[in-house]
FIFI-965276 format. One record per residue: x, y, z of N, C-alpha, C, O in turn; residue number from 1. Coordinates in steps of 0.02 Angstrom, whole numbers, always signed. Atoms other than C-alpha are relative to their C-alpha. Layout:
REM residues N
nX:nY:nZ:caX:caY:caZ:cX:cY:cZ:oX:oY:oZ:k
X:Y:Z:X:Y:Z:X:Y:Z:X:Y:Z:NUM;
...
REM end
This chain:
REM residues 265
nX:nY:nZ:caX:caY:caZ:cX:cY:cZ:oX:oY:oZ:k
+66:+4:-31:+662:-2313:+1053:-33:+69:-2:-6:+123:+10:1;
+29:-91:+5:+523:-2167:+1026:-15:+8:+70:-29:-41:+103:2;
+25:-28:-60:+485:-2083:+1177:-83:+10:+6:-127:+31:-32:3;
+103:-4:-17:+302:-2093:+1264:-9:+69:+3:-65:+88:-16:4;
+17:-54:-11:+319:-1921:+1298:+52:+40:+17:+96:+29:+59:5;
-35:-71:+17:+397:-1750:+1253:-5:+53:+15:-33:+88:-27:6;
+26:-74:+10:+392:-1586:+1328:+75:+45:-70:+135:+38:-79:7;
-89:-16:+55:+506:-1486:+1176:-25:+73:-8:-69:+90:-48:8;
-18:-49:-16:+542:-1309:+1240:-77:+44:+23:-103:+93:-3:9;
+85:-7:-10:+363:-1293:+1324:+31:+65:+56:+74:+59:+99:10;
-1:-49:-53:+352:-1110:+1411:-83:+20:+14:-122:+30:-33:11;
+75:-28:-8:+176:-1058:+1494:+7:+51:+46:+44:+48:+95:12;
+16:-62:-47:+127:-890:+1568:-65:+12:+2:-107:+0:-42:13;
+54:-35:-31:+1:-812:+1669:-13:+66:-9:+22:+107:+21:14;
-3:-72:-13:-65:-652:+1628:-28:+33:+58:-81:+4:+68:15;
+5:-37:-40:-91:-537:+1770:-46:+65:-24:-14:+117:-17:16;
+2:-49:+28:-213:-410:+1689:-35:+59:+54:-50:+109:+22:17;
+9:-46:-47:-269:-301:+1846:+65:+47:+15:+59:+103:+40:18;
-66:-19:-15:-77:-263:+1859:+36:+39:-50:+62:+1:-91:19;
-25:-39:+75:-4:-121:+1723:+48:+26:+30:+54:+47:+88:20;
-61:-47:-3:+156:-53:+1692:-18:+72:+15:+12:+104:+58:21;
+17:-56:-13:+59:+106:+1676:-12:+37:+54:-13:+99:+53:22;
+39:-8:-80:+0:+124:+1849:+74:+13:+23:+111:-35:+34:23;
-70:+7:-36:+168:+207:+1918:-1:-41:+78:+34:-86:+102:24;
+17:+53:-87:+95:+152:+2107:+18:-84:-1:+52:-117:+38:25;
-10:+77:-11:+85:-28:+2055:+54:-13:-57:+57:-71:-78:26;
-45:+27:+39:+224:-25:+1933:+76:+18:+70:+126:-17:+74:27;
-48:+13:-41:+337:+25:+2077:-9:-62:+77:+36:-77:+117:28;
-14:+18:-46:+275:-78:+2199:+6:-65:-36:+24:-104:+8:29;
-28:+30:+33:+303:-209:+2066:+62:-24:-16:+77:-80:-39:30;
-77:-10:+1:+475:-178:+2062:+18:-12:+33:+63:-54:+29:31;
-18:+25:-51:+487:-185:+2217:+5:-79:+29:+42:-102:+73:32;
+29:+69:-35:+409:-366:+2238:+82:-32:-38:+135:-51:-12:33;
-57:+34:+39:+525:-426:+2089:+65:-3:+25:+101:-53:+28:34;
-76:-23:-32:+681:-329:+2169:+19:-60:+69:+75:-83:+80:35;
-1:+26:-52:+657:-426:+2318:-9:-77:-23:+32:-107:+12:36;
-6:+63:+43:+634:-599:+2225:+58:-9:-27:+87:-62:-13:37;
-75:+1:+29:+790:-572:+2134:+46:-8:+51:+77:-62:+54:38;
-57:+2:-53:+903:-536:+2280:-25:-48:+44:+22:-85:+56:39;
-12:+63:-62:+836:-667:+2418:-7:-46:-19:-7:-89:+25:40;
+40:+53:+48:+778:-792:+2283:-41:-19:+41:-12:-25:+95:41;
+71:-8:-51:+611:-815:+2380:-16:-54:-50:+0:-68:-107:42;
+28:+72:+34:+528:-966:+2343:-67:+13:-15:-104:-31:+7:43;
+65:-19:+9:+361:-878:+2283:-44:-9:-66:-91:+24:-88:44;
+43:+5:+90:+308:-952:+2100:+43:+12:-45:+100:+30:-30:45;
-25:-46:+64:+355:-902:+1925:+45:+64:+0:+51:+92:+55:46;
-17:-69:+21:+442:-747:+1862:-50:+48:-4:-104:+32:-29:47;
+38:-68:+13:+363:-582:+1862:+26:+18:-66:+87:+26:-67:48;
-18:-49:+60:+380:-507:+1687:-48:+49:-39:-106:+38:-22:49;
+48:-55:+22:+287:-369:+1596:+10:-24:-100:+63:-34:-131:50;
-21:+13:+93:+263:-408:+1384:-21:+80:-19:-19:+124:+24:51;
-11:-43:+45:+241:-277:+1275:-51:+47:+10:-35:+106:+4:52;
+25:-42:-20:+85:-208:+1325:-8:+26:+58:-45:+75:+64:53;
-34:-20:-64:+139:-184:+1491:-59:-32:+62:-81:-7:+113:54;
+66:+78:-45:+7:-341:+1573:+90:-34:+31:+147:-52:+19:55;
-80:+57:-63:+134:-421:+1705:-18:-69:+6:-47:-82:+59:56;
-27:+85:+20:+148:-606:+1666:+33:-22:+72:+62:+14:+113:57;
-20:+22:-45:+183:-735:+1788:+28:-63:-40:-11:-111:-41:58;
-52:+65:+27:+322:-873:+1689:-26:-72:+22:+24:-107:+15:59;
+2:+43:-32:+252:-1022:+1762:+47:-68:-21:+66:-108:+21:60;
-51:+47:+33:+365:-1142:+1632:+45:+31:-25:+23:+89:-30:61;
-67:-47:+40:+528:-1065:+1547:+15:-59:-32:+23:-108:+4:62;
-48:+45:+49:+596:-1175:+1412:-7:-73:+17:+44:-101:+37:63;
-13:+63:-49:+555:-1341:+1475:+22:-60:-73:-13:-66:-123:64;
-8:+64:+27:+625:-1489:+1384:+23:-77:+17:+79:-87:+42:65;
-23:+75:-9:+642:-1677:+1402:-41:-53:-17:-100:-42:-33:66;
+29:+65:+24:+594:-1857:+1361:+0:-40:+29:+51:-52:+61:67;
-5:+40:-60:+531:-1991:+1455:-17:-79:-57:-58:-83:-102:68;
+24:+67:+35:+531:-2182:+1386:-33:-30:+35:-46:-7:+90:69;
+38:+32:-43:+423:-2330:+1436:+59:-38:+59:+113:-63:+41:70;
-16:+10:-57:+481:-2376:+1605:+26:+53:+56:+42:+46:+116:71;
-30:-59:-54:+535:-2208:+1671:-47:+2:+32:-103:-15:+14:72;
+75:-22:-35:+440:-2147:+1831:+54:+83:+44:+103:+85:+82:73;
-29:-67:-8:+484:-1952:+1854:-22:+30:+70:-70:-3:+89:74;
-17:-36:-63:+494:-1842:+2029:-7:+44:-37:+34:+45:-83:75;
-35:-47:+3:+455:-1679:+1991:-2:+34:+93:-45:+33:+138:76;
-6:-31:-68:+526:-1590:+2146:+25:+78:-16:+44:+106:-67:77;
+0:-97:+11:+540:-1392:+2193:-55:+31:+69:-103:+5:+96:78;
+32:-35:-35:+474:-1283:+2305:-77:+17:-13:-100:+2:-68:79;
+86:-21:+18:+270:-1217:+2320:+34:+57:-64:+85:+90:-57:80;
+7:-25:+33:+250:-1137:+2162:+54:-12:-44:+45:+24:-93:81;
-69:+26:+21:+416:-1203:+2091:-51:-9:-104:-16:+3:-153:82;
+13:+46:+54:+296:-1272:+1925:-17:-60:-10:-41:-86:-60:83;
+34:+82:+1:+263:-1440:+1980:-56:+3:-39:-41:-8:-98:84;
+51:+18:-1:+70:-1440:+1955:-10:+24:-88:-27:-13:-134:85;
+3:-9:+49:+78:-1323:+1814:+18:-53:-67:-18:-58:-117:86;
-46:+29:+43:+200:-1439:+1715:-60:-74:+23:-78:-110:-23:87;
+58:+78:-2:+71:-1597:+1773:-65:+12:-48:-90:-24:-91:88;
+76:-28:+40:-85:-1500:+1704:+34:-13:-88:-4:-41:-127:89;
-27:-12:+59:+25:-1487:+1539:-2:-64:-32:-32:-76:-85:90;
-16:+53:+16:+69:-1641:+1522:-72:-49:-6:-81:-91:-49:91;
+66:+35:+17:-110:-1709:+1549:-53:+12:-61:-100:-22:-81:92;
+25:-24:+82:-162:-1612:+1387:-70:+75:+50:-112:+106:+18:93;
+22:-47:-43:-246:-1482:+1548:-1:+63:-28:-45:+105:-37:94;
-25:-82:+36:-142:-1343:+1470:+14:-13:-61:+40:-67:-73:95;
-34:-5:+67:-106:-1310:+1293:+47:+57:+16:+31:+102:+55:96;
-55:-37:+1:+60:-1221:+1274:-2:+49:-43:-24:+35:-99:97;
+16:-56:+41:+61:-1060:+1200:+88:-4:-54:+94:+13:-113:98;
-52:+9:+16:+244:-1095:+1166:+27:-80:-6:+6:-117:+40:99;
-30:+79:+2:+331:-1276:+1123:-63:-48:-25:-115:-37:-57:100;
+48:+49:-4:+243:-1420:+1127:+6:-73:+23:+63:-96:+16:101;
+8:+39:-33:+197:-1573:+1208:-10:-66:-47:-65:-61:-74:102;
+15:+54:+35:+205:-1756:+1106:-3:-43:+55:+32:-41:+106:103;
+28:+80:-56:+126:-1922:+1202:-18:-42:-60:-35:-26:-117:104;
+29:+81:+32:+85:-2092:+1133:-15:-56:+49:+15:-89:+92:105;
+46:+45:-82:-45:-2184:+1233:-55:+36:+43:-59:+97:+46:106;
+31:-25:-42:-177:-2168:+1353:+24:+55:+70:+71:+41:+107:107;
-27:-38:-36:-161:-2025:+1464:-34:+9:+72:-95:+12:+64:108;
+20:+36:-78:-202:-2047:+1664:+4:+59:+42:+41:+46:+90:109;
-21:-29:-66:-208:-1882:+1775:-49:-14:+51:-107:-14:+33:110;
-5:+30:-44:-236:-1942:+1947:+2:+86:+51:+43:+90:+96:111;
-16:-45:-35:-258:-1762:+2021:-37:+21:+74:-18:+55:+121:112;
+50:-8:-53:-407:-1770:+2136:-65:-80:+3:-113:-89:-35:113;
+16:+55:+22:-473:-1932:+2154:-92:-7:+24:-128:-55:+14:114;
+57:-28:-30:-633:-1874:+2227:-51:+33:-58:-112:+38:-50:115;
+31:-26:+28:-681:-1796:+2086:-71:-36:-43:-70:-96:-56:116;
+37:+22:+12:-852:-1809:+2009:-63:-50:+61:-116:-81:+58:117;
+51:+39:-67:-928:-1880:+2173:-70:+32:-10:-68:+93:-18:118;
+34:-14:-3:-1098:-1866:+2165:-59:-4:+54:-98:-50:+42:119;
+29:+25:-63:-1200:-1858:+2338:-62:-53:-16:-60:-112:+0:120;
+46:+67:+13:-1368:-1943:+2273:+6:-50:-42:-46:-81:-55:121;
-20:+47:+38:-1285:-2060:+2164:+31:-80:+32:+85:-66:+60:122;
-16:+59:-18:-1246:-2249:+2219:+52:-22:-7:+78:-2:-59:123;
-56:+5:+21:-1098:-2317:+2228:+24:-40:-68:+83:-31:-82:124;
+11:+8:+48:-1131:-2414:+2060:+16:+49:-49:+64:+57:-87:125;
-6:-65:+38:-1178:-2260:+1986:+67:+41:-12:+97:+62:-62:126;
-84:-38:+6:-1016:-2177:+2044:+52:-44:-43:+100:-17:-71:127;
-47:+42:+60:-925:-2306:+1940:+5:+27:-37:+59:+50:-54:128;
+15:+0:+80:-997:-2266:+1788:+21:+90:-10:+51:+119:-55:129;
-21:-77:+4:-977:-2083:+1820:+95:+30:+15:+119:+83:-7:130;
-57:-22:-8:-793:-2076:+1882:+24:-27:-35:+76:-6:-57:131;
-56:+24:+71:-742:-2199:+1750:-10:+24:-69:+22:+7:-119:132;
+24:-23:+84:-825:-2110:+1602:+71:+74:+25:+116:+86:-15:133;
-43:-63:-20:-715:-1945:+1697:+78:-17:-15:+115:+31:-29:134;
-40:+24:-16:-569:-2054:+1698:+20:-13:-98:+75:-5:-123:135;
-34:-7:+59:-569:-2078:+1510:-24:-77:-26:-11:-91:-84:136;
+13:+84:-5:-641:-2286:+1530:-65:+9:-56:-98:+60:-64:137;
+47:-5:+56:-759:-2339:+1382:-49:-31:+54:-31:-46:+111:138;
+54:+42:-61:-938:-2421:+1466:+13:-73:-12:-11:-118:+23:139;
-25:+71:-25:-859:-2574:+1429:+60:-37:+49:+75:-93:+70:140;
-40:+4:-33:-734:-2545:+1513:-19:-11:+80:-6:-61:+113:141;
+54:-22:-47:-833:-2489:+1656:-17:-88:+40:+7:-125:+83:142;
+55:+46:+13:-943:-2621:+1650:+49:-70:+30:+50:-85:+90:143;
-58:+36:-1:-806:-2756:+1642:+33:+9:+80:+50:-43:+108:144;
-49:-12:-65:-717:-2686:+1813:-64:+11:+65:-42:+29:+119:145;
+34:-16:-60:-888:-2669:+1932:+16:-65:+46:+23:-56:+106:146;
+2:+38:-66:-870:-2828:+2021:+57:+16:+10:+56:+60:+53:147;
-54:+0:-33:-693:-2826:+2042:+7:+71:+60:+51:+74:+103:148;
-19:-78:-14:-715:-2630:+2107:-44:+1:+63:-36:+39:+111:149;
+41:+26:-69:-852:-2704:+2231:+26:-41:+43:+12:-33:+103:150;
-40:+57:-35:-756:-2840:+2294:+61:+40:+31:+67:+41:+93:151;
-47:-45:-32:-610:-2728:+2325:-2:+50:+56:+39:+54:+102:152;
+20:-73:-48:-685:-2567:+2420:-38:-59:+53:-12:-40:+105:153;
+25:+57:-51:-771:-2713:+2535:-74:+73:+34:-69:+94:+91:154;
+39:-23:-2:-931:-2595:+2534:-78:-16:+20:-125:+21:+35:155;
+57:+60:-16:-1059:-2754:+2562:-85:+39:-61:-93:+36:-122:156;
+58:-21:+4:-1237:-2670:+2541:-10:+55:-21:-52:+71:-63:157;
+5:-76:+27:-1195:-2487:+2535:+21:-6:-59:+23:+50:-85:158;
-4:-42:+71:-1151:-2498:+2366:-36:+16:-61:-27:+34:-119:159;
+89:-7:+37:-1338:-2496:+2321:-30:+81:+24:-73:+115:-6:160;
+17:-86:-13:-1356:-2317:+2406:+40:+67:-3:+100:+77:-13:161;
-28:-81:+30:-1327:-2138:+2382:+83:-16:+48:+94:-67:+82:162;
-46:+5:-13:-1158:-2107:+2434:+7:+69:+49:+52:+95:+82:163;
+8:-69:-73:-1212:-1958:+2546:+11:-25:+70:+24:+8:+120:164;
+55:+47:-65:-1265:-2106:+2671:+98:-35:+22:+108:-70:+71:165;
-71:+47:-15:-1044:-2168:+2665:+27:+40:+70:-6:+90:+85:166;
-30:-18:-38:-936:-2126:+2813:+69:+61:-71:+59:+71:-131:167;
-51:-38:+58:-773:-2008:+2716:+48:-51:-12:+70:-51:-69:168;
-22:+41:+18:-671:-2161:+2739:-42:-58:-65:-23:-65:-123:169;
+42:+39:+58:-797:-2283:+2640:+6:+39:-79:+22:+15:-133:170;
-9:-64:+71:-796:-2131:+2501:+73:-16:-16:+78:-65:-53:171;
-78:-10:+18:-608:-2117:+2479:+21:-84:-28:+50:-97:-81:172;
-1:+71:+27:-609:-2325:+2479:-24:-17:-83:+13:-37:-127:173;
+19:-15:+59:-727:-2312:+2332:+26:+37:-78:+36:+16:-135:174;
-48:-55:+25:-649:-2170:+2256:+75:-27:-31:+97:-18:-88:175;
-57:+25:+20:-487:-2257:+2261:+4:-80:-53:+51:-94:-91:176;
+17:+88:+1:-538:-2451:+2214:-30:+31:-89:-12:-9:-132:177;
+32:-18:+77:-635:-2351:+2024:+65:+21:-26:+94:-11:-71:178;
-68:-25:+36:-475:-2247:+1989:+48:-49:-19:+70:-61:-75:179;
-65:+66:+9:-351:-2388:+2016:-20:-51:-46:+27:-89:-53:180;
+66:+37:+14:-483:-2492:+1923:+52:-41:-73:+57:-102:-80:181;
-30:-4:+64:-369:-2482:+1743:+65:+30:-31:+86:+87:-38:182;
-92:-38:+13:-199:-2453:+1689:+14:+35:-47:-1:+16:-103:183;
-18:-48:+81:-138:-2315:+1571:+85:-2:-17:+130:-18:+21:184;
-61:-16:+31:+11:-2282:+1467:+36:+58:+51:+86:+49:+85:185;
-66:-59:-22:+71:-2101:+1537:-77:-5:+77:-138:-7:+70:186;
+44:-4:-49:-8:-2102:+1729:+40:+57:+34:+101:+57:+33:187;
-14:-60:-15:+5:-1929:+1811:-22:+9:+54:-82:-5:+54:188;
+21:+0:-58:-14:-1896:+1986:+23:+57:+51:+84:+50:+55:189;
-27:-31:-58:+20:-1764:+2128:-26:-7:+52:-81:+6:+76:190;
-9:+32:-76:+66:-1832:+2279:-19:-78:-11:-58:-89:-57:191;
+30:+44:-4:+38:-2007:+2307:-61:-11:+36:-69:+12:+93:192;
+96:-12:-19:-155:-2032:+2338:+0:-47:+61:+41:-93:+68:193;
+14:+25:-78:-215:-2089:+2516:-42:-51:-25:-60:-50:-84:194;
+57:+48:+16:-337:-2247:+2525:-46:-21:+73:-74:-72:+93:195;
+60:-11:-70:-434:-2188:+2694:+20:-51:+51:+81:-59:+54:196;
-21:+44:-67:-436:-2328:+2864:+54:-39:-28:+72:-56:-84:197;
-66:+36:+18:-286:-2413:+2909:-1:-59:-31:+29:-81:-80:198;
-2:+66:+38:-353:-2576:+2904:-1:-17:-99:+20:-61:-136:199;
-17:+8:+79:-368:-2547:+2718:+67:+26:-34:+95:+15:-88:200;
-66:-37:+34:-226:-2459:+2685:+55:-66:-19:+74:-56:-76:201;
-38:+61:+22:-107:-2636:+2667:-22:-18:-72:+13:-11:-122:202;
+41:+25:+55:-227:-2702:+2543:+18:+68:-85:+35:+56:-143:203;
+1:-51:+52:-221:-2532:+2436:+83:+29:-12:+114:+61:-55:204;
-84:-26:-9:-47:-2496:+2473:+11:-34:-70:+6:-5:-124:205;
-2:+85:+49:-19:-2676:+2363:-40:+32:-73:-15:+40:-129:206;
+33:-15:+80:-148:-2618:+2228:+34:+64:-32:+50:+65:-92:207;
-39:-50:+23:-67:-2457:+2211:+54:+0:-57:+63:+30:-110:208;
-58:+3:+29:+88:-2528:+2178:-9:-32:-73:+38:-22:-112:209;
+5:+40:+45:+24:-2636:+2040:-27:+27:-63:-28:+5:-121:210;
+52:-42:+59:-87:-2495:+1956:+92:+44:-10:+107:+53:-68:211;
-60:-60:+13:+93:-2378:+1963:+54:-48:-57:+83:-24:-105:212;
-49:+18:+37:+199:-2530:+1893:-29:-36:-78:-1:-74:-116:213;
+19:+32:+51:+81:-2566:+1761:-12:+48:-60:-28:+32:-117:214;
-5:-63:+43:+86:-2395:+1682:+75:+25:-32:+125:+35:+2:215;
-67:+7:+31:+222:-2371:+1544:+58:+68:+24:+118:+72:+12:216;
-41:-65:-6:+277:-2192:+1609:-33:+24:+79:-94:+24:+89:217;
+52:-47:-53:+230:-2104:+1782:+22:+65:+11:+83:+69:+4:218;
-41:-77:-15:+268:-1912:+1821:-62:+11:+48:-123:+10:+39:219;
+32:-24:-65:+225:-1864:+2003:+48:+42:+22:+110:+41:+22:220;
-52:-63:-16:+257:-1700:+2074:-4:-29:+88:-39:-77:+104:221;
-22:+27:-54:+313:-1722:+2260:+44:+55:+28:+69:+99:-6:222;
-29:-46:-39:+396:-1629:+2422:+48:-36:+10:+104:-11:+19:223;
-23:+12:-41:+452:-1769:+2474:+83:-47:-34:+76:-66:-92:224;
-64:+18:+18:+649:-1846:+2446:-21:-86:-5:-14:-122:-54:225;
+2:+82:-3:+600:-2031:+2506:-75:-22:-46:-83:-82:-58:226;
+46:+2:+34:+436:-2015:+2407:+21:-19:-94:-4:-62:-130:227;
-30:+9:+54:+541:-1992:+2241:+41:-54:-13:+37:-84:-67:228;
-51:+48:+5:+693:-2120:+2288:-73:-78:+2:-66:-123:-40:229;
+42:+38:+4:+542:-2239:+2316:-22:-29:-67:-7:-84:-89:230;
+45:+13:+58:+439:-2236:+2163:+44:+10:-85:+37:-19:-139:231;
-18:-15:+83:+541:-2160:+2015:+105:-11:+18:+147:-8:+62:232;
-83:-8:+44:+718:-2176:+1922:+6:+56:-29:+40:+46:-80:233;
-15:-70:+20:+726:-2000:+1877:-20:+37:+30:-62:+19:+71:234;
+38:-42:+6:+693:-1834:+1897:+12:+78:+0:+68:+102:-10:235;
-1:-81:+61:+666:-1648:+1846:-3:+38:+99:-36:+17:+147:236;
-10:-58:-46:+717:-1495:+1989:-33:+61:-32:-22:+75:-91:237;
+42:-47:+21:+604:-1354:+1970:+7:+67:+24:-28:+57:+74:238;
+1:-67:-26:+625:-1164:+2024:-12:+50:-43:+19:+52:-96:239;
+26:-53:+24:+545:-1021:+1971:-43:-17:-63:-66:+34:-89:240;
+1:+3:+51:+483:-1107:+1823:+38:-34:-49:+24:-70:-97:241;
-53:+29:+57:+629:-1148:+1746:+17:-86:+56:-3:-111:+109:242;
+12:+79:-31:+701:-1332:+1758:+72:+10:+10:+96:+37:-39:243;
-58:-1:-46:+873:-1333:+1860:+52:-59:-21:+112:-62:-35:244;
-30:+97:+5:+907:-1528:+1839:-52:-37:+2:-104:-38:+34:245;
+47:+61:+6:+851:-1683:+1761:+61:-45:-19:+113:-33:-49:246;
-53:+33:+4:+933:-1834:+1775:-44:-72:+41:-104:-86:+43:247;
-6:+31:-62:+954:-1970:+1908:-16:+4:+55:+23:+32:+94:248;
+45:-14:-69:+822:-1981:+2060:+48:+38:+41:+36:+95:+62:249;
-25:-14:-73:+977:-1978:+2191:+45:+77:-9:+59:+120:+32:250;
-32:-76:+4:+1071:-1831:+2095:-30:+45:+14:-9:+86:+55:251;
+61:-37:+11:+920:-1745:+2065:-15:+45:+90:-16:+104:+110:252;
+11:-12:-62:+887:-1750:+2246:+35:+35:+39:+10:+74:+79:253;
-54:-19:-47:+1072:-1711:+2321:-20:+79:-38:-31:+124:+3:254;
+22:-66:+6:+1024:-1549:+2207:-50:+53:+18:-48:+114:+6:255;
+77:-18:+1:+858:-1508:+2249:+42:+12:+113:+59:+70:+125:256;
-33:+13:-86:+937:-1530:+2473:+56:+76:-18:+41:+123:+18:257;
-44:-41:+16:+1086:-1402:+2397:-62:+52:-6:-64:+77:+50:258;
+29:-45:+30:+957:-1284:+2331:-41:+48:+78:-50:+108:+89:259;
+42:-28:-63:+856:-1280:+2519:+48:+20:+21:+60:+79:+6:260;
-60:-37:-22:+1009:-1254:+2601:+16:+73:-24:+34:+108:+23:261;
-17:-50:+23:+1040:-1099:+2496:-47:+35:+15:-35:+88:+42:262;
+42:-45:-9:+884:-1040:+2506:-39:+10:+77:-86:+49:+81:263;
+2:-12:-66:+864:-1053:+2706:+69:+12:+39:+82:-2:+98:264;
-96:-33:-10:+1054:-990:+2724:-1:+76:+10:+52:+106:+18:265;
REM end
């Protein structure tokens, strides 16, 4: 079976260019930061490194490799700055890799801000057409999904006016009811997305699940342990950049629990 998707030895860095080796002041207090990263392993991002012209780099990926087939749904877990988001942006075609490279086959789905593209004097109609053109949806596509996307968000009348005029719940309903709208091949997400009042939340909970199990691959980054054992059969451990463990959700996990322990010890 080919794989939907490949990272194969993907490394990305940040340059730092306010920050020079040259500068003894900030090359020692540089040293210092690093020195102190090394010995407590501090859960603060990437690697510090300096390349050749002496610009201090921040590692955000080291070597990453693996393959996901259709039906995997991936966890990445790790600490703030661990690489999650980075390694999501990557994978959504966000980042190009200066190193490795990234193979997919299929529509590609990031799911990072679901808000995005809101437009205050725009209708909620309008916002269709605008968050599903954002989303990657052809206008037939579009087009094809407005009643169902009206009928869903239960919006009645307001969805003839600006969307300045919504409560933030009504927005987020909307918001959620266009995104979920169409299913992709690789769907990409951090965190699982909210769907505003409770009373709706059952209803969307349900659609959620149906937009997540209808996508051939998912990779969501996540804090949380029962968030991962929930949704995915795998997944990737993240620190500093580099990738620790990939495997089996519950291994994955007992490693990722080992790792806090160490690092609040």
């Amino acid at each position: 079976m080919e794989p939907r998707i490949s990272f194969r030895n993907v490394t990305i860095d940040y340059p730092i260019f306010d920050v020079k080796a040259r500068s003894l002041k900030r090359h020692l207090v540089m040293s210092k930061v690093t020195g102190l990263v090394s010995r407590l392993n501090l859960a603060v991002g990437g690697n510090l490194q300096q390349d050749s012209s002496g610009t201090v780099i921040v590692r955000a990926l080291d070597s990453i490799n693996f393959s996901l087939f259709d039906g995997d749904r991936l966890a990445l877990l790790g600490h703030n700055g661990a690489g999650k988001s980075t390694l999501l942006k990557v994978a959504a075609g966000i980042y190009e890799p200066p190193v490795g490279e990234v193979i997919s086959r299929g529509r590609v789905m990031p799911l990072f801000n679901i808000m995005e593209g809101m437009q205050p004097d725009a209708n909620g109609v309008e916002m269709m057409r605008v968050r599903g053109a954002l989303l990657g949806l052809t206008e037939n596509q579009i087009r094809e999904k407005i009643d169902e996307i009206i009928d869903f968000c239960e919006l009645g009348d307001y969805i003839n006016v600006p969307v300045r005029t919504y409560s933030t719940g009504m927005l987020v309903r909307l918001a959620f009811a266009i995104t979920t709208a169409v299913p992709s091949d690789i769907l990409i997400m951090d965190e699982i997305i909210g769907a505003g009042d409770a009373s709706f939340f059952k209803r969307a909970e349900e659609r959620l699940k149906r937009f997540v199990d209808q996508a051939r691959v998912l990779i969501i980054a996540t804090h949380s342990p029962e968030t991962a054992r929930q949704w995915c059969n795998k997944a990737i451990l993240l620190e500093h950049g580099r990738m620790l463990e990939f495997g089996p959700v519950d291994e994955v996990i007992s490693a990722y629990a080992r790792l806090r322990e160490t690092q609040h010890s």
